[in-house]
TIRO-2110 file (N, C-alpha, C; in Angstrom, 1 decimal):
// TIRO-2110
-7.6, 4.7, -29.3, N, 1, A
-7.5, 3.6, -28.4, CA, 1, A
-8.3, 3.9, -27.1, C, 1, A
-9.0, 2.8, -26.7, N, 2, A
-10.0, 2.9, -25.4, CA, 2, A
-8.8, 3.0, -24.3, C, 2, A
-9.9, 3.5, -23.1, N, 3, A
-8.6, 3.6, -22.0, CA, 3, A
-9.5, 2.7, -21.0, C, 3, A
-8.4, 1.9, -20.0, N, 4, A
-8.8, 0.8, -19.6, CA, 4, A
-9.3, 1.4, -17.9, C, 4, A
-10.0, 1.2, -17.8, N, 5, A
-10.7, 1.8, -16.1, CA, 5, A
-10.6, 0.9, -14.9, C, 5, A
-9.5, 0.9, -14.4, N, 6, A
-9.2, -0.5, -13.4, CA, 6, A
-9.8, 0.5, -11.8, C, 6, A
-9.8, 0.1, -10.8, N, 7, A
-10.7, 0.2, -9.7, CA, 7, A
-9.4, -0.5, -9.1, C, 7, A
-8.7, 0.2, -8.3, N, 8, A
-7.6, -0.9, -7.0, CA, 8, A
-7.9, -0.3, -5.9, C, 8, A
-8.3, -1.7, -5.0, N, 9, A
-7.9, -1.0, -3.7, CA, 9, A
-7.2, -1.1, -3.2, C, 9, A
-6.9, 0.2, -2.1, N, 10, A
-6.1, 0.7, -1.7, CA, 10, A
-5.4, 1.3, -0.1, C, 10, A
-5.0, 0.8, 0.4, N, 11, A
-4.3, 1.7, 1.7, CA, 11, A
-3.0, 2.0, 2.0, C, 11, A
-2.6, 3.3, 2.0, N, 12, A
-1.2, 4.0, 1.8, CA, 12, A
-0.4, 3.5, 2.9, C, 12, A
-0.4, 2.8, 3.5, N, 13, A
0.7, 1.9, 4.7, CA, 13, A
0.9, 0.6, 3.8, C, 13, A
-0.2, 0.2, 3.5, N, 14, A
0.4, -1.1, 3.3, CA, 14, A
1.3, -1.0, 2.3, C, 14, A
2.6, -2.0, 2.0, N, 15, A
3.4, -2.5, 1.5, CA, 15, A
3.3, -2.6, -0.1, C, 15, A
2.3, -4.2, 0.6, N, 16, A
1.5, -4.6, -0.5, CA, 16, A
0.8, -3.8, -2.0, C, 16, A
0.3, -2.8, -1.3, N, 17, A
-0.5, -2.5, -2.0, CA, 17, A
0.4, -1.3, -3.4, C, 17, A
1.6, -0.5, -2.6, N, 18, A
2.6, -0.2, -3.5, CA, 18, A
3.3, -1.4, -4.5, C, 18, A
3.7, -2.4, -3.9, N, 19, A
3.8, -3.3, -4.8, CA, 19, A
2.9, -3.4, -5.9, C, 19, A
1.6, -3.7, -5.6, N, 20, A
0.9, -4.1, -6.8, CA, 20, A
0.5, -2.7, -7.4, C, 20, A
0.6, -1.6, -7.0, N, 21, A
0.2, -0.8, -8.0, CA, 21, A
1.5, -0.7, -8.7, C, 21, A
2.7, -0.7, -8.6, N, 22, A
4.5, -0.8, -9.1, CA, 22, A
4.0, -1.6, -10.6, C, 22, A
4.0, -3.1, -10.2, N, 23, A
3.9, -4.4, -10.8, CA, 23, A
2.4, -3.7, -11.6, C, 23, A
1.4, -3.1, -11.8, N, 24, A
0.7, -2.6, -12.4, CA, 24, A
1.0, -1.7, -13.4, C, 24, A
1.6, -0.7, -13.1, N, 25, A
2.3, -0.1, -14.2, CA, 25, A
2.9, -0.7, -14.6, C, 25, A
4.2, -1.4, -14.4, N, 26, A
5.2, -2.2, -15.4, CA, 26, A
4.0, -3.0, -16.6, C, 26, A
3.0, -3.3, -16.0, N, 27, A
2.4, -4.4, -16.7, CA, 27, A
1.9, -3.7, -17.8, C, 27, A
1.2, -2.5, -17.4, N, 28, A
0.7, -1.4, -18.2, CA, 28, A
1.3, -1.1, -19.7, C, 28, A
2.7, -0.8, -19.2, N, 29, A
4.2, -0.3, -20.4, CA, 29, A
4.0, -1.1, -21.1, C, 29, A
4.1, -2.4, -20.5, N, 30, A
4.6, -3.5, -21.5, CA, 30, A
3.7, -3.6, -22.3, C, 30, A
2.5, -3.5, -21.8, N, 31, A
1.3, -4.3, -22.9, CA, 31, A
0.8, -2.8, -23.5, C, 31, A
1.5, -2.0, -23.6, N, 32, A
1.1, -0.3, -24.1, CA, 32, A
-0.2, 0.0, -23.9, C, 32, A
-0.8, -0.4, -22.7, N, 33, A
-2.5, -0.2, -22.3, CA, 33, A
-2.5, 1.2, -22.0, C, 33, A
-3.2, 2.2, -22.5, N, 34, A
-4.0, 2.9, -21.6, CA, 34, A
-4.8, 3.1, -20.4, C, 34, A
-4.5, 3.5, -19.1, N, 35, A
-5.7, 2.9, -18.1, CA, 35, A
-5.6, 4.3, -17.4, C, 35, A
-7.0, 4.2, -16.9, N, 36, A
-7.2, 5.7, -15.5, CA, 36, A
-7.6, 4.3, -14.6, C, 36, A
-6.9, 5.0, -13.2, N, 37, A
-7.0, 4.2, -12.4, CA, 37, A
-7.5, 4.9, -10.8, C, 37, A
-8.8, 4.3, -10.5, N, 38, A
-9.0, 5.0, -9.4, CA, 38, A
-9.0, 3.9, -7.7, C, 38, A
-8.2, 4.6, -6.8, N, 39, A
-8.1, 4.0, -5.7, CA, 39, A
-9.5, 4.0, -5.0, C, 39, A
-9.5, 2.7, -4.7, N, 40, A
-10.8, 3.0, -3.6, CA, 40, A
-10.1, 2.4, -2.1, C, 40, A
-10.6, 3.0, -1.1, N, 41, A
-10.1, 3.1, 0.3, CA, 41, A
-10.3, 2.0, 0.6, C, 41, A
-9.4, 1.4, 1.7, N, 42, A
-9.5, 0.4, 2.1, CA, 42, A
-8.7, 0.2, 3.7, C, 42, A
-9.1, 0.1, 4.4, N, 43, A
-8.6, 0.3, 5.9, CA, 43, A
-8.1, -0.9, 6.6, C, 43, A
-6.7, -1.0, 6.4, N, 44, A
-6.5, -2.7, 7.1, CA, 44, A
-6.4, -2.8, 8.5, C, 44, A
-6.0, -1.6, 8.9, N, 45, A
-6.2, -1.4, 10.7, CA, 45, A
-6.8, -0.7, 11.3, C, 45, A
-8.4, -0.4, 10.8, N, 46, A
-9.1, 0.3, 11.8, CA, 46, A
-9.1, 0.7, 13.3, C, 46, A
-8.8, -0.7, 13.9, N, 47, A
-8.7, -0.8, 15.2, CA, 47, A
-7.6, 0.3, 16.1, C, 47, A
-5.9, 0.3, 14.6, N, 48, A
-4.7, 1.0, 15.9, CA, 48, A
-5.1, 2.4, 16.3, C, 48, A
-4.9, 2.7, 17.2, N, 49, A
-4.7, 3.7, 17.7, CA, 49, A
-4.2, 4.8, 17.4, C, 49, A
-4.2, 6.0, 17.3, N, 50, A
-3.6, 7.1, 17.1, CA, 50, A
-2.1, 7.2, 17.0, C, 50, A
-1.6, 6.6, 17.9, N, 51, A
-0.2, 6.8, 18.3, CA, 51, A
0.3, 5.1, 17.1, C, 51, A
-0.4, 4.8, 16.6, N, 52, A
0.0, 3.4, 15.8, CA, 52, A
0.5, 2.7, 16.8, C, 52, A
1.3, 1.4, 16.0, N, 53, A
1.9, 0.1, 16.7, CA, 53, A
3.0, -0.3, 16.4, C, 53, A
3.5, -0.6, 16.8, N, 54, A
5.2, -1.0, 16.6, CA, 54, A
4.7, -2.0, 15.4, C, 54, A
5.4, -2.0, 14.1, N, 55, A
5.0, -3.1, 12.9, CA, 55, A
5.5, -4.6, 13.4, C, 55, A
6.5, -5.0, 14.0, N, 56, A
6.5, -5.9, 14.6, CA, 56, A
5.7, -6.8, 15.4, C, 56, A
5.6, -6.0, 16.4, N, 57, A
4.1, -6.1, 17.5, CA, 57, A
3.1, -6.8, 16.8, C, 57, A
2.7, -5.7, 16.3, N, 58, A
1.8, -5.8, 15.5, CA, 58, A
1.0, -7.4, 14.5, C, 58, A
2.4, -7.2, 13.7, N, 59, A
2.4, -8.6, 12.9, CA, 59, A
2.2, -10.2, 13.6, C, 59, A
3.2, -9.8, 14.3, N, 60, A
3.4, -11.0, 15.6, CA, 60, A
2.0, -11.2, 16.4, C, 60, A
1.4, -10.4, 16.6, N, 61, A
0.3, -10.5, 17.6, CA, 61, A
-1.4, -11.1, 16.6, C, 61, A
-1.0, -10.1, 15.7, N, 62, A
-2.4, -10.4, 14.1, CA, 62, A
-2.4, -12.5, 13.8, C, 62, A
-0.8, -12.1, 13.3, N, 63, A
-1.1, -13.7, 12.6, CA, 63, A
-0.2, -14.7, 13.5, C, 63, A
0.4, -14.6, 15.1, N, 64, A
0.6, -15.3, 15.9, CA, 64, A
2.1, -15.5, 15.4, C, 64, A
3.3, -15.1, 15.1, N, 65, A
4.2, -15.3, 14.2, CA, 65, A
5.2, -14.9, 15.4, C, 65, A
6.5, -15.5, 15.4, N, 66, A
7.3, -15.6, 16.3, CA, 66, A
8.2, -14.6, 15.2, C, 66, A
9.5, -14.1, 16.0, N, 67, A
10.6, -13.4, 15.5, CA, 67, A
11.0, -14.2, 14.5, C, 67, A
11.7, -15.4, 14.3, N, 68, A
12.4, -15.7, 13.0, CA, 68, A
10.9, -16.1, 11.8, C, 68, A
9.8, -16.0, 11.8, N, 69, A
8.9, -15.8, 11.0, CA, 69, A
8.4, -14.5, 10.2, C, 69, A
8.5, -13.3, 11.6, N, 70, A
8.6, -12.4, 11.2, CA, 70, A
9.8, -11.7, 10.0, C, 70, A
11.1, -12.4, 10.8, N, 71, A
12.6, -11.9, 10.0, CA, 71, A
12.3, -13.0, 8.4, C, 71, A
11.6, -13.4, 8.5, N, 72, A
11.5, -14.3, 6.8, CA, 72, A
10.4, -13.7, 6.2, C, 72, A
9.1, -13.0, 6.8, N, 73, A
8.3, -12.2, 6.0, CA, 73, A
9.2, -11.1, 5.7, C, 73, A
9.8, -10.4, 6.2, N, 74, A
10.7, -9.3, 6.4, CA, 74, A
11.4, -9.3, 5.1, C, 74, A
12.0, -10.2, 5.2, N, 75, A
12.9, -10.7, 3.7, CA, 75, A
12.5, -10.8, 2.7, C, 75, A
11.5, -11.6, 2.8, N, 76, A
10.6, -12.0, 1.6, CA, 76, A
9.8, -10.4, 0.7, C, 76, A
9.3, -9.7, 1.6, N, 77, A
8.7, -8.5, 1.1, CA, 77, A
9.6, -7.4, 0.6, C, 77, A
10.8, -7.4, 1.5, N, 78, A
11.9, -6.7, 0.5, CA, 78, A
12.5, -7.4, -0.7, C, 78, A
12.6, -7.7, -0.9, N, 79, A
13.3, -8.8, -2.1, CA, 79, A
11.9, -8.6, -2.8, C, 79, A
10.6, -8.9, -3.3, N, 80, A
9.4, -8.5, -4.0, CA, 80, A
9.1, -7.2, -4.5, C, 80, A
9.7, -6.5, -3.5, N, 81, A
9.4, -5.3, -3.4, CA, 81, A
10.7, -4.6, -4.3, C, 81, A
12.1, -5.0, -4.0, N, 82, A
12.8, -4.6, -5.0, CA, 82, A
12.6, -4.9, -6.2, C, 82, A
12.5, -6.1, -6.4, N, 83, A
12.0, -6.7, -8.0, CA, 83, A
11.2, -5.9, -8.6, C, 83, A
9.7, -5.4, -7.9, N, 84, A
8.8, -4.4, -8.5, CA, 84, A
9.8, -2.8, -8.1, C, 84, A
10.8, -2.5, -8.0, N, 85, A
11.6, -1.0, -8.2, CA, 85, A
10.5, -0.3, -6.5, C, 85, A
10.4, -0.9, -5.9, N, 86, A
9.9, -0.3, -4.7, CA, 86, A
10.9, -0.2, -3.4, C, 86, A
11.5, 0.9, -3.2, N, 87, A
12.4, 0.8, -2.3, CA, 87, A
11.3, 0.9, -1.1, C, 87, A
11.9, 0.0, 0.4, N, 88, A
11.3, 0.1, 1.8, CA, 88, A
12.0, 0.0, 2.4, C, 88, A
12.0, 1.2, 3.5, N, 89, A
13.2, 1.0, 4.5, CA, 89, A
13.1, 1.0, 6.0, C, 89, A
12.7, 0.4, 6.8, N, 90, A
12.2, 0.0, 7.8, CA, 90, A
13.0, 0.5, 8.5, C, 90, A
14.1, 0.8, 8.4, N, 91, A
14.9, 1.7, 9.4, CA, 91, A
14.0, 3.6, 9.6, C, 91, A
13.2, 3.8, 8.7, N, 92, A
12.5, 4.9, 8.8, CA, 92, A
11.2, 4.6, 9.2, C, 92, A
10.9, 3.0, 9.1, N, 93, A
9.3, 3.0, 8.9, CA, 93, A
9.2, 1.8, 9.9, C, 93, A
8.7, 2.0, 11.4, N, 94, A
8.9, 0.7, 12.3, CA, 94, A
7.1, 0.5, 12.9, C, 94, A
6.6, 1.7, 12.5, N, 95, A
5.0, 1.9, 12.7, CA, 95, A
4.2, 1.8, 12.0, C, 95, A
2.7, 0.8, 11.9, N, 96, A
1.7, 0.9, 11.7, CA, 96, A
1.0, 2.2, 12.4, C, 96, A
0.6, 2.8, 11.5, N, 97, A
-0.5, 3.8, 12.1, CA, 97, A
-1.7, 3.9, 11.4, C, 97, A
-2.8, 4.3, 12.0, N, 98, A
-4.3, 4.0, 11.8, CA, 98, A
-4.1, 5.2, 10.6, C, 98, A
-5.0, 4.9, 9.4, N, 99, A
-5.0, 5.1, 7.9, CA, 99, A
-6.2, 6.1, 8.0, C, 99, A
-7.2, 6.6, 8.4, N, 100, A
-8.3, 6.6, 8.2, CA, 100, A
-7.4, 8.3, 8.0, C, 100, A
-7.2, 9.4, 8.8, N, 101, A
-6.8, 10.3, 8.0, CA, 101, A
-6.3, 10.6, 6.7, C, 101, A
-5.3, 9.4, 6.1, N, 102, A
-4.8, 9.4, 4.9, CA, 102, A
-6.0, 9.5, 4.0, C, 102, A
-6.9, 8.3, 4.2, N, 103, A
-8.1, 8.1, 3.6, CA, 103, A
-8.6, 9.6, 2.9, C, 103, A
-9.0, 10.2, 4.3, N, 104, A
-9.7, 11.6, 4.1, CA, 104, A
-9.2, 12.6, 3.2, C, 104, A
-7.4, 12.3, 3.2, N, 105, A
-6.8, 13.4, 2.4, CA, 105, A
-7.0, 13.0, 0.6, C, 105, A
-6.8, 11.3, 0.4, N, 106, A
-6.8, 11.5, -0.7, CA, 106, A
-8.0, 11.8, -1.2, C, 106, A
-8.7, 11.5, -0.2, N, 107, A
-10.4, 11.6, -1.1, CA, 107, A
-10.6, 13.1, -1.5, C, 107, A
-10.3, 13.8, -0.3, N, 108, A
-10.7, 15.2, -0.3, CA, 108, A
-9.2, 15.8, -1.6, C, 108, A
-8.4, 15.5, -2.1, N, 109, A
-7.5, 15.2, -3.0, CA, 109, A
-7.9, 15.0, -4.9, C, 109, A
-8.9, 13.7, -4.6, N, 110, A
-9.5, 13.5, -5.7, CA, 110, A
-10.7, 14.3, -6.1, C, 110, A
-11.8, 14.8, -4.8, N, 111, A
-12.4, 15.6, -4.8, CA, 111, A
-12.3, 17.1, -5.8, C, 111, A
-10.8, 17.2, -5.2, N, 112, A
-10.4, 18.5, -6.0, CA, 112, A
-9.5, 18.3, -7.2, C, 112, A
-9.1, 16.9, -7.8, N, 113, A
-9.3, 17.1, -9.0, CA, 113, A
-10.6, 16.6, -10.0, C, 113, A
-11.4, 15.8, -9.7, N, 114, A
-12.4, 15.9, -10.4, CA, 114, A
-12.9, 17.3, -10.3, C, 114, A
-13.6, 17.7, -9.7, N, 115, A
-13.6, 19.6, -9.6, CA, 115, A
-13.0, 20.1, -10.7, C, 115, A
-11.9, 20.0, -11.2, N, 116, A
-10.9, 20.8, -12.1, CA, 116, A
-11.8, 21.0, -13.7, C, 116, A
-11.8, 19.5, -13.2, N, 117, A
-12.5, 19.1, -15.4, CA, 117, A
-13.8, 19.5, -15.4, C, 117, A
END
């Protein structure tokens, strides 16, 4: 059996992006595909600062969204996010913080496993 070579992008804050890699595996099982999958970086907040942003702030300020829009995105992404078996818990996680170190680790990460083979 061939193995299927998918390309996701990717940034380790976002939500999103655990969702869909979640909902990618499930999809995977089901249809008994084979795949190697390589993340490619992707930076949704270049701009925050070191010290990040309050995720609220944040959201509210990006797409102009008042508190009870925010408490309905809020809802909405937990509830998705359970369905795909992704626990989020915002009582630990109230900050956006700038990604670009993550970036560096996994690269330098993948670096040293390709190296290996």
């Amino acid at each position: 059996m061939k193995t299927l070579r998918i390309e996701m992008l990717h940034n380790p804050v976002c939500s999103w992006c655990l969702i869909g890699y979640a909902n990618l595996q499930q999809a995977l099982r089901n249809l008994s595909i084979e795949a190697s999958i390589n993340f490619l970086p992707y930076e949704l907040n270049p701009d925050i600062g070191p010290k990040g942003e309050d995720i609220d702030d944040h959201l509210g300020r990006r797409n102009q969204w008042g508190q009870s829009k925010l408490n309905d995105y809020r809802t909405s992404l937990l509830a998705v996010a359970k369905q795909a078996g992704v626990c989020i818990d915002f009582s630990k996680r109230s900050r956006y913080c700038n990604s670009n170190k993550a970036h560096l680790l996994m690269h330098g990460a993948k670096d040293l496993t390709d190296n290996r083979h």
